[in-house]
C-alpha positions as CSV (number, residue, x, y, z in Angstrom):
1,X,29.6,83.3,35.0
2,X,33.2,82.8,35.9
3,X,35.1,79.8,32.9
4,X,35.1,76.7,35.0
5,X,37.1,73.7,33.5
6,X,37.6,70.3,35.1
7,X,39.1,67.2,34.3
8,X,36.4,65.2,36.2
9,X,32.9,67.5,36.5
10,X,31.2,69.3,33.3
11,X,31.4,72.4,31.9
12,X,28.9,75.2,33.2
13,X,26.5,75.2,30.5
14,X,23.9,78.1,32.0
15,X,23.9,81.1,34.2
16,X,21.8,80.0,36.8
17,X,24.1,80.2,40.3
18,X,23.0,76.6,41.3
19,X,24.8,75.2,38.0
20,X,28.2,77.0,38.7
21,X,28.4,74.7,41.3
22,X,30.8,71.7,40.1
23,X,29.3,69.4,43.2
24,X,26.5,69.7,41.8
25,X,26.9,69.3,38.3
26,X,29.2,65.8,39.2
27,X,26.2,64.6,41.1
28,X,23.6,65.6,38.2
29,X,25.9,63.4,35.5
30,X,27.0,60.4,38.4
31,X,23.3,60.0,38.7
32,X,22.2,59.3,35.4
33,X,22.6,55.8,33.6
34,X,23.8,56.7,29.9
35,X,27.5,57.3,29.1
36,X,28.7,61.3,29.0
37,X,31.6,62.6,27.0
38,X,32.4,66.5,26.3
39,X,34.2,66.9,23.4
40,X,36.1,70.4,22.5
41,X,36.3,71.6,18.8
42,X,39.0,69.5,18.1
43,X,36.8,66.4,18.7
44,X,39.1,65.0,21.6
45,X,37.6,64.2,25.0
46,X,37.7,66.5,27.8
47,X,34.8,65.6,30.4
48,X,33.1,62.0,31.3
49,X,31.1,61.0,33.9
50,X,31.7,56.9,35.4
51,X,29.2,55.3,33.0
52,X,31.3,56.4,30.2
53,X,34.0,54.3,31.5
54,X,32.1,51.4,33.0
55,X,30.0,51.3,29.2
56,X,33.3,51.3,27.5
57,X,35.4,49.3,29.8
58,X,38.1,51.6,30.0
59,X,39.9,53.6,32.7
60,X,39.7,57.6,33.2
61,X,43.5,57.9,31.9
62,X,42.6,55.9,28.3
63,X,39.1,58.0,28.0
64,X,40.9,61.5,28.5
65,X,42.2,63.4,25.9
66,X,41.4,61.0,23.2
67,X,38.7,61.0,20.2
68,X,36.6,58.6,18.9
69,X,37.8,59.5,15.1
70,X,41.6,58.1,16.5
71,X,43.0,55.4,14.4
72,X,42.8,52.8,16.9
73,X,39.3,53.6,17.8
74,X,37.3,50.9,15.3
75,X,33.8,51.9,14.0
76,X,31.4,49.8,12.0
77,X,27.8,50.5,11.3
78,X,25.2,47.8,11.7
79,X,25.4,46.1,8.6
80,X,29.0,45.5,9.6
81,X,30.6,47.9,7.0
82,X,33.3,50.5,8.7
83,X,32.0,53.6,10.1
84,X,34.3,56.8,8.8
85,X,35.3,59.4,11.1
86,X,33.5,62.3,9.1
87,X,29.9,59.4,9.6
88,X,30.7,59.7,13.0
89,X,28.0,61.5,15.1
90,X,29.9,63.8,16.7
91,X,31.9,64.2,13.6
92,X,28.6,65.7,11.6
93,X,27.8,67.9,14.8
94,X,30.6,69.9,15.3
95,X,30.5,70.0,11.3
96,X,26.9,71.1,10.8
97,X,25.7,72.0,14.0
98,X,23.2,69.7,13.8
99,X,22.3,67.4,17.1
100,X,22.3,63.5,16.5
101,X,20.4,61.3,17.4
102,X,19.9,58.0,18.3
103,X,22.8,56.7,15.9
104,X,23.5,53.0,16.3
105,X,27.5,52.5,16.1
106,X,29.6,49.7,17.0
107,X,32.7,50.6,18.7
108,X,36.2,48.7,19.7
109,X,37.9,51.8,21.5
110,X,41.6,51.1,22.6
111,X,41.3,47.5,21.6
112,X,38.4,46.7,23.7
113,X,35.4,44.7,22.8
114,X,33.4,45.5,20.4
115,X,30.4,47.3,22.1
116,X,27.1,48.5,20.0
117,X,26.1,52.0,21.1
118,X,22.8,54.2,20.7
119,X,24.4,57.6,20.4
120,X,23.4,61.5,20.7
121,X,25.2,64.2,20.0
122,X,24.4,68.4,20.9
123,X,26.4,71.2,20.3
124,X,27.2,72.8,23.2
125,X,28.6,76.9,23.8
126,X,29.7,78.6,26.3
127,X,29.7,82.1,28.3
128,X,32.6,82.6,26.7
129,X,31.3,81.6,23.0
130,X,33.3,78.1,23.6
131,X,32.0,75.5,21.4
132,X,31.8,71.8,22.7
133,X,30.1,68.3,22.0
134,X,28.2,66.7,24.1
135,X,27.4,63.4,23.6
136,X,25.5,60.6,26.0
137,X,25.7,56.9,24.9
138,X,23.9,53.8,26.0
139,X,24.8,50.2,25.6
140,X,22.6,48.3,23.0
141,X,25.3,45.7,22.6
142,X,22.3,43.3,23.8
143,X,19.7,44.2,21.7
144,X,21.9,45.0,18.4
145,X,22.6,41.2,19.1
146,X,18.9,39.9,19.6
147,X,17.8,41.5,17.3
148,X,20.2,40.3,14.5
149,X,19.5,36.9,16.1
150,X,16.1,37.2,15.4
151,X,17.1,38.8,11.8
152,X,18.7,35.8,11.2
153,X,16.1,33.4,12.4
154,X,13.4,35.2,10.3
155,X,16.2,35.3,7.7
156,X,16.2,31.6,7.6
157,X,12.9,30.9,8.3
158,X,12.0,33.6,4.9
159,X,14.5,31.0,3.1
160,X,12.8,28.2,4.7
161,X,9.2,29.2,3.7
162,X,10.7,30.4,0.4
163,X,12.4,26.9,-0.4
164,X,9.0,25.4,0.9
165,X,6.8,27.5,-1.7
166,X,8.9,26.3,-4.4
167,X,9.0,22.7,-3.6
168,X,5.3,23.0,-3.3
169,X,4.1,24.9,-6.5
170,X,6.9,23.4,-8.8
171,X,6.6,20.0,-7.4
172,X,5.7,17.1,-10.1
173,X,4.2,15.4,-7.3
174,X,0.7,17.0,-6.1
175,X,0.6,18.8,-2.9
176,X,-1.9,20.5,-0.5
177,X,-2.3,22.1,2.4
178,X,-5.4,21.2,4.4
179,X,-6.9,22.7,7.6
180,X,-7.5,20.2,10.1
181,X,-11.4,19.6,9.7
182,X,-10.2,19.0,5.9
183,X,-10.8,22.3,4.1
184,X,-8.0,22.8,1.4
185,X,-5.7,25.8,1.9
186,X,-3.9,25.5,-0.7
187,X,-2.8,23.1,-3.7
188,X,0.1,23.0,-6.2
189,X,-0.1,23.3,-10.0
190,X,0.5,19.6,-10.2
191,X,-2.5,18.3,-8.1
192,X,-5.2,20.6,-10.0
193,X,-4.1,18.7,-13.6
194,X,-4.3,15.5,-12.0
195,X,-8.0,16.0,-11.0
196,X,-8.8,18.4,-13.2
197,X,-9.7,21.2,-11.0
198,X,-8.6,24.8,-11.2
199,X,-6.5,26.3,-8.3
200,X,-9.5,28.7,-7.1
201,X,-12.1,25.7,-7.8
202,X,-10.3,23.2,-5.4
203,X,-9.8,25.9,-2.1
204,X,-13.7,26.0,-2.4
205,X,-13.6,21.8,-1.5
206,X,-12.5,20.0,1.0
207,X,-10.5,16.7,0.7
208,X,-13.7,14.4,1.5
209,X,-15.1,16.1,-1.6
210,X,-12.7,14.7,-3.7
211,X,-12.5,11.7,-2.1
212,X,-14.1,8.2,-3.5
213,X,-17.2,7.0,-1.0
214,X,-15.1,3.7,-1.4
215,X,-12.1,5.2,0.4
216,X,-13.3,8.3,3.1
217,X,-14.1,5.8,6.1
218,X,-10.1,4.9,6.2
219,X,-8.9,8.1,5.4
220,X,-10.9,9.7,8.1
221,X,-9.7,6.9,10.5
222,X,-6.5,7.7,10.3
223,X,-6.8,11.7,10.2
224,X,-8.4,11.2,14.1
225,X,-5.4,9.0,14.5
226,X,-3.0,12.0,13.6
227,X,-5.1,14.1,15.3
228,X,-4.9,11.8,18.3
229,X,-1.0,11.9,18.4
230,X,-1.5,7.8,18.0
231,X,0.8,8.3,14.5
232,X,2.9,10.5,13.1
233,X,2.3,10.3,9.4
234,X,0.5,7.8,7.5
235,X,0.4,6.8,3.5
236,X,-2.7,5.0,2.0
237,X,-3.4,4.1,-1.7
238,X,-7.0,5.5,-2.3
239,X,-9.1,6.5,-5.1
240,X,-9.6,10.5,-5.9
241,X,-12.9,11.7,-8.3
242,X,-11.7,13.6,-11.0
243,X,-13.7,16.5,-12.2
244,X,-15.1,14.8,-15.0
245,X,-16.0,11.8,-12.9
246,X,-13.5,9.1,-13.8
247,X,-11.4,7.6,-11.1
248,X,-7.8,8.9,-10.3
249,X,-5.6,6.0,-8.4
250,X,-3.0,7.8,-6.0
251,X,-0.4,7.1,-3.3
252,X,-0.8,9.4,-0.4
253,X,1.4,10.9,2.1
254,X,0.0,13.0,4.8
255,X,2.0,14.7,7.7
256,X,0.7,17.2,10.7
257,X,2.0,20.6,11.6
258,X,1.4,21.4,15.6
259,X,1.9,25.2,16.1
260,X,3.4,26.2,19.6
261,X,0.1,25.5,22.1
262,X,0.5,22.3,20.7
263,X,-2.6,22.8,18.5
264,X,-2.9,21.2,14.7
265,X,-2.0,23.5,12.4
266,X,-3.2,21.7,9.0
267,X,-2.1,19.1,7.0
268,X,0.7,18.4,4.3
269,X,-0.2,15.7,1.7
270,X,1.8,14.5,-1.0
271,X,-0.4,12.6,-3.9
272,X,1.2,11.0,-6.1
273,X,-0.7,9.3,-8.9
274,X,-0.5,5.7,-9.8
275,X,-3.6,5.0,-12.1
276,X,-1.1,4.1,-15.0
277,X,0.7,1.6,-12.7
278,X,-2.6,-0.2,-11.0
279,X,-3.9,-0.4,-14.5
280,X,-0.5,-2.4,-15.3
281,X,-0.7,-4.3,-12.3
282,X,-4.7,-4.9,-13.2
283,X,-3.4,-6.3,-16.8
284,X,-0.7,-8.6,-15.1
285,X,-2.9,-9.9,-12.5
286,X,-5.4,-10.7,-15.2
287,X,-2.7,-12.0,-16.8
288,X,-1.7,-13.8,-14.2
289,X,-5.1,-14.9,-13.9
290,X,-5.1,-16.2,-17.7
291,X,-1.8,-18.5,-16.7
292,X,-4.0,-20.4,-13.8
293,X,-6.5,-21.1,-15.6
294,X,-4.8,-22.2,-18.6
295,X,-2.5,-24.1,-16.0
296,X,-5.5,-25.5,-14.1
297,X,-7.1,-26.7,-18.1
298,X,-3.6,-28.1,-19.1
299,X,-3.9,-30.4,-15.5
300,X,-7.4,-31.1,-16.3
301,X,-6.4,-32.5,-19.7
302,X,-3.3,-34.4,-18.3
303,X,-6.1,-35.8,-16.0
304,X,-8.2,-36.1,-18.4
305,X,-5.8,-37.9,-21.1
306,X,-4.7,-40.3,-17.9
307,X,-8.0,-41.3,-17.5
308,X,-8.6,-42.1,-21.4
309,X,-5.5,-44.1,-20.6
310,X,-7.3,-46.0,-17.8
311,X,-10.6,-46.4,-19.6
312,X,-8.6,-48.0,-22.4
313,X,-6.3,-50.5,-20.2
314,X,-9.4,-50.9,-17.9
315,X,-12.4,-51.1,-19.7
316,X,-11.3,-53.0,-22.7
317,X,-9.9,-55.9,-20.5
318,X,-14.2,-57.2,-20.0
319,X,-14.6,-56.7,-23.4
320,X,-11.7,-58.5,-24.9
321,X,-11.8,-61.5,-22.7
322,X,-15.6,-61.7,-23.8
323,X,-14.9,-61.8,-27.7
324,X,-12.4,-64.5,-26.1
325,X,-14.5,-66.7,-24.8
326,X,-17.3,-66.2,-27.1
327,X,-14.6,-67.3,-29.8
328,X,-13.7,-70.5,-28.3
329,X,-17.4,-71.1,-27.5
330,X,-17.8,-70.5,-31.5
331,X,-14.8,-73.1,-31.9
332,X,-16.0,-75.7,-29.9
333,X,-19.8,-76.0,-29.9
334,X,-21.0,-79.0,-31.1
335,X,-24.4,-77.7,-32.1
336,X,-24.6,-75.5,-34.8
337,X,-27.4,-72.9,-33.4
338,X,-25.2,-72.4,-30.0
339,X,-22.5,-71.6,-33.2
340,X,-24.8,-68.9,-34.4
341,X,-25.5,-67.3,-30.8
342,X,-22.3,-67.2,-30.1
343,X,-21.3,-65.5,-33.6
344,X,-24.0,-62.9,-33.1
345,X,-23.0,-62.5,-29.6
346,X,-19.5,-61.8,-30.7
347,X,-20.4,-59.4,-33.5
348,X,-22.2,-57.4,-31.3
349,X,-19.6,-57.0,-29.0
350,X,-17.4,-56.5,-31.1
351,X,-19.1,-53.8,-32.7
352,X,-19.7,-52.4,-29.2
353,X,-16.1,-52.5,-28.8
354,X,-14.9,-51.2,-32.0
355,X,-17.7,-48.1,-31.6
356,X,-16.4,-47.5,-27.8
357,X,-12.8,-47.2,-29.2
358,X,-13.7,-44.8,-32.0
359,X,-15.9,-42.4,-29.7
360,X,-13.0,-42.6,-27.4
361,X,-10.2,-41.9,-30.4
362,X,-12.3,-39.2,-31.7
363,X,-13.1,-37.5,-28.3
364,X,-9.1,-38.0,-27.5
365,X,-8.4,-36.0,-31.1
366,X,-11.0,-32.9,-29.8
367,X,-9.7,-32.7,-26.4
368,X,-6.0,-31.9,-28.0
369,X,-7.8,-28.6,-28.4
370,X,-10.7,-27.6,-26.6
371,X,-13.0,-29.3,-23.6
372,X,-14.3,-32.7,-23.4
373,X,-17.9,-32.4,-25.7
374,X,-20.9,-33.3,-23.5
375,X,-23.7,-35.0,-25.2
376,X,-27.2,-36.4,-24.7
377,X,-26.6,-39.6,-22.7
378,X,-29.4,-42.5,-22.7
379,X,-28.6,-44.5,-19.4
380,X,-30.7,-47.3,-20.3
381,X,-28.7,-47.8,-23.5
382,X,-25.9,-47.3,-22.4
383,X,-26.6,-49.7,-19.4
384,X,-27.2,-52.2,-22.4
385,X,-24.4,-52.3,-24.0
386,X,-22.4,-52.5,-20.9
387,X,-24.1,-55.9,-19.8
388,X,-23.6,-57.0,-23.4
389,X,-19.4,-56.2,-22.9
390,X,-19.7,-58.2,-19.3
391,X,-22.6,-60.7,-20.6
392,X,-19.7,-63.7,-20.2
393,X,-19.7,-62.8,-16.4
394,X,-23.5,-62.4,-16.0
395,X,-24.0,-65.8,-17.5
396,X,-21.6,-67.5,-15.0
397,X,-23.1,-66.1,-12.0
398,X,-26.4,-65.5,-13.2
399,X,-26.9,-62.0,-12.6
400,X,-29.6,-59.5,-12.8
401,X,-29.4,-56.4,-13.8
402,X,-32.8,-54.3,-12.9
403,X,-32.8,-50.6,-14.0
404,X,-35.0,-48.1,-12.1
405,X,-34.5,-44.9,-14.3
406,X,-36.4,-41.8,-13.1
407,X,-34.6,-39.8,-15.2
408,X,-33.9,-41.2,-18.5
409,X,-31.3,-39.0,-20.2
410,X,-28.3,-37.0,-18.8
411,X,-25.9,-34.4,-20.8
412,X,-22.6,-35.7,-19.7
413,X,-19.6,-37.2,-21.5
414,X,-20.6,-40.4,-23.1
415,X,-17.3,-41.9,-22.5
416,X,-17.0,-41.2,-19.0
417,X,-20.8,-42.6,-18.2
418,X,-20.3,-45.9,-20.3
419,X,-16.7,-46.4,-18.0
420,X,-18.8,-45.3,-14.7
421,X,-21.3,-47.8,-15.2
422,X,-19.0,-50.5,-16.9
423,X,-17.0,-50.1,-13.4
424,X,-19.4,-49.6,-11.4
425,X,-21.6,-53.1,-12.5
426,X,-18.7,-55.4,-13.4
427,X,-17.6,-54.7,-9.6
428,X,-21.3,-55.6,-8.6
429,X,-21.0,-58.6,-10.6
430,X,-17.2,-59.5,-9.6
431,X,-17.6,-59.1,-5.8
432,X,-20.4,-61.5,-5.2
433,X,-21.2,-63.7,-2.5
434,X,-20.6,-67.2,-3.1
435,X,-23.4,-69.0,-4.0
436,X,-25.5,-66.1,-4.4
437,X,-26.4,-64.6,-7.6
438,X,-25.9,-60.9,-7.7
439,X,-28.5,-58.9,-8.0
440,X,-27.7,-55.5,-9.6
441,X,-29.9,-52.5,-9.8
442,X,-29.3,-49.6,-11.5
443,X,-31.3,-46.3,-10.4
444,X,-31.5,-42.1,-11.5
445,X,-32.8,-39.8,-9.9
446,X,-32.7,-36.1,-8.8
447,X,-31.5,-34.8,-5.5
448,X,-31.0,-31.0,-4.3
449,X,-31.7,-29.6,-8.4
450,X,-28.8,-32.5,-9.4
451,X,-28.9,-35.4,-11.6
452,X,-28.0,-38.8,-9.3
453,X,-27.1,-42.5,-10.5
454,X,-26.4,-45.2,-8.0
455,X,-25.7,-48.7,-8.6
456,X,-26.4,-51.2,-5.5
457,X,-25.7,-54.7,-4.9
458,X,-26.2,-57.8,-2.6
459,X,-22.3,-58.3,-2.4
460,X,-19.4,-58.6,-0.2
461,X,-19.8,-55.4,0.6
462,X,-16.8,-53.3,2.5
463,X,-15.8,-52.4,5.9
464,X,-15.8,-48.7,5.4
465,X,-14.3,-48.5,9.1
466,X,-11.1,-50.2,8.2
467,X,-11.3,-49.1,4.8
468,X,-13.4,-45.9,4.1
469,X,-10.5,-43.3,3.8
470,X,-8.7,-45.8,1.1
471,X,-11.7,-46.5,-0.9
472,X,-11.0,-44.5,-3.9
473,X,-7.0,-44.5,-3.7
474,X,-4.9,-45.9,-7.0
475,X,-4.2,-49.7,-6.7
476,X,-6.2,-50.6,-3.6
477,X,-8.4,-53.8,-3.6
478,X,-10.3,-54.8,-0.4
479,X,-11.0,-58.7,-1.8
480,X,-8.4,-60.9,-1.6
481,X,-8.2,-63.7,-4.5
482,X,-9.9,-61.8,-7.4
483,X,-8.4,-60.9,-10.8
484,X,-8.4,-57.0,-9.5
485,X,-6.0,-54.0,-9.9
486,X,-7.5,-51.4,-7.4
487,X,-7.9,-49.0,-11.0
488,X,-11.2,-48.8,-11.7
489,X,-13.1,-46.6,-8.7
490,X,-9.6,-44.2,-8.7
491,X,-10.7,-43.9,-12.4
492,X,-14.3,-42.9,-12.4
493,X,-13.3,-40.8,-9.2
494,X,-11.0,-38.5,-10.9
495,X,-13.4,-38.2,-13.5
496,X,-16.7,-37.5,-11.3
497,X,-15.0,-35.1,-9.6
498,X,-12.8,-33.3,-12.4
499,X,-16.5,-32.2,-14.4
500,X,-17.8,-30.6,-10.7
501,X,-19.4,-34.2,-9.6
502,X,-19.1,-36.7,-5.8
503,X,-19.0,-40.1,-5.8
504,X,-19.9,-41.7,-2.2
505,X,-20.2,-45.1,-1.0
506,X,-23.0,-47.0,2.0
507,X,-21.8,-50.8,2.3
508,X,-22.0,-53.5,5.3
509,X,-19.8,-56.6,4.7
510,X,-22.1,-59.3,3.1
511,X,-24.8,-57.2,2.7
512,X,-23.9,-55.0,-0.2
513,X,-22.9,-52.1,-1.3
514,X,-24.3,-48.8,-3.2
515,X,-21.8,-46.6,-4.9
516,X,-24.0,-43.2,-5.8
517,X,-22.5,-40.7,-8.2
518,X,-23.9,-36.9,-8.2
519,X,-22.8,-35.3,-11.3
């Protein structure tokens, strides 16, 4: 075989008669797709075919004659560190003898872009025991750079799942991961001591498990919800069982992963435990609940005191103006026995008075401190003694009083049921039609399980039309030309209603009227 050299076709490489043919060699290397380069002992270049120079961007005159181990030919390897010429492939051939393969460089030749390269490398000889390189190369530029794209994305998404794990196992707040029909994946250390569960015990549960009854309905409501795309993420306060049964108070923030098919991937919840803090709020709302009460008592007894205020301004007035006129009655009588009656009359009521005012000083010393006492009230005796306080009005216009008492006693306040029925009958008695003595009856009775006591009369009566919505009010009178402050049914009113009881009125105009109380 004759020593063929070109500048632009290959070497012969065998003795066959077809490959002495440099045609056909140059169509052979033309045709095929990876990069050729011959290289002679010396490592410069001597033969290329055009996908050498199209890979490396460079014309025939830069490629020819030069070697990749010259100075301004840049190598790196693909963790970016610089190549040396003795790492080079075609370096350790013509070294060792050994072929190369597949060797992954990245090359700037001749201050061209940097292009990554797959190389091989063979040691070729000749007839005439010539020893070249030949090398073929193929542009991975591409894939070095997709693939250290997607080094870097998994790169980042290891950090990202890395970061995750520790946020999740060294979080103080409890987390879990929980499959979308609510099995538990997996839980942090913080979660299993505030139920008491071990890791392994919990990812045998699902979250209903450890849910209160009290709480699953609107937990599961809003999991479809989620599930449903109608909200993102939602937080609920809601009770957890602990292992040992006890209640664990949490605040609870769930989001949803969606993988890629836009299918849920599972759940991330964030519990964070709050039994210390509704226990603190439970304490300040009793607390709270304490205040009111003691607030609604200290208005009660500023009522209460009020009305001991009224009964004493209001109810002592019949009274007093009795022992009045029963004096100058004792001062001017001739006879001596209407003397005596008169005496006994104003002893009595005086004593009546003096008792009334004690009761009412005493019960005004207790109430300082504590409720009102209730006691056994007799009605008729207490109805007694009131027409004995008013007897100087019954005698003037010869009243009646009838009592029809189906129930004879009542635990109530005395105080308040001697100034309900002192008001009560001397209104009877005061608001009378001329020339008509008042009649006065005073009944008990029960009605609906509840003690009743009404007091009607053949009176004046009231236009409850005009006047109805006023009745009760502070300083109303509907009677022009009596001796009458518009106290006494605001009074009893206020303290009817503050012990729980109604006071209602039925009355035509000069017919009468019936004022019912229902304590």
């Amino acid at each position: 075989m004759p020593n063929i050299r070109t500048r632009t076709g290959m070497l012969p490489i065998s003795e066959t008669d077809f490959f002495q043919d440099i045609s056909f060699l140059q169509s052979i290397t033309s045709s095929m797709q990876e990069g050729i380069v011959i290289l002679n002992q010396q490592g410069k270049i001597v033969s290329f075919n055009e996908q050498a120079t199209a890979i490396l961007q460079l014309t025939p005159d830069q490629l020819l004659g030069r070697s990749p181990r010259d100075s301004d030919w840049k190598a790196i390897n693909l963790d970016g560190t610089p190549a040396p010429n003795h790492t080079h492939p075609v370096s350790i051939t013509l070294k060792t003898g050994e072929p190369q393969n597949n060797v992954i460089l990245g090359v700037t030749p001749v201050n061209s872009p940097l292009k990554w390269l797959s190389v091989n490398s063979r040691l070729v000889k000749t007839n005439e025991e010539e020893i070249f390189v030949f090398a073929t190369f193929t542009d991975v530029t591409k894939l070095v750079t997709s693939n250290r794209s997607l080094s870097a994305e998994q790169e980042k998404l290891r950090s990202s799942e890395e970061k995750f794990s520790k946020s999740f196992h060294y979080s103080a707040i409890g987390m879990a991961i929980v499959s979308p029909d609510g099995g538990i994946r997996d839980v942090n250390g913080a979660i299993c001591r505030m139920l008491g569960y071990t890791r392994e015990e919990l990812l045998q549960l699902s979250f209903q498990d450890i849910t209160h009854p009290d709480d699953l309905a609107k937990d599961l409501s809003l999991v479809q919800s989620m599930l449903r795309k109608e909200i993102e993420t939602y937080q609920l306060e809601k009770k957890y069982l602990h292992k040992d049964g006890h209640i664990v108070w949490a605040l609870l923030n769930v989001s949803l992963v969606w993988n890629r098919n836009n299918e849920p991937q599972f759940f991330v919840s964030q519990v964070q435990e709050i039994t210390e803090l509704k226990k603190l709020n439970k304490g300040l709302e009793d607390r709270n609940l304490e205040l009111l009460k003691a607030q609604t008592a200290l208005k009660r007894k500023i009522g209460q005191l009020k009305d001991f205020a009224g009964i004493i301004t209001h109810d002592v007035r019949g009274p007093a103006a009795n022992i009045k006129k029963m004096l100058e009655l004792y001062e001017t009588a001739p006879e001596e026995e209407i003397r005596n009656t008169s005496f006994g009359y104003l002893k009595k009521i005086s004593n009546d008075l003096t008792n009334n005012l004690n009761e009412l000083i005493n019960i005004l010393q207790i109430h300082l401190e504590k409720d009102i006492p209730y006691t056994e009230c007799d009605v008729n005796a207490i109805t007694d003694s009131v027409c004995l306080q008013l007897q100087d009005a019954i005698n003037q216009k010869n009243a009646q009083v009838i009592t029809d008492l189906r129930v004879d006693t009542i635990t109530y306040p005395k105080i308040y049921m001697q100034s309900i029925l002192y008001n009560l009958i001397s209104n009877s008695i005061k608001y009378s039609r001329h020339g008509i003595s008042p009649m006065v009856r005073v009944r008990t009775f029960t009605k609906g399980g509840r003690f009743c006591l009404s007091v009607s009369d053949n009176g004046l009566g009231i236009d409850l039309k005009k006047f109805g919505k006023s009745l009760f009010k502070f300083q109303k009178s509907f009677h022009s030309g009596y001796d009458s402050k518009g106290i006494g049914l605001y009074l009893i009113r206020n303290q009817i209603e503050d012990l729980g009881g109604t006071i209602s009125a039925e009355s035509e105009v000069d017919k009468g009227t019936t004022m019912t109380v229902c304590f």
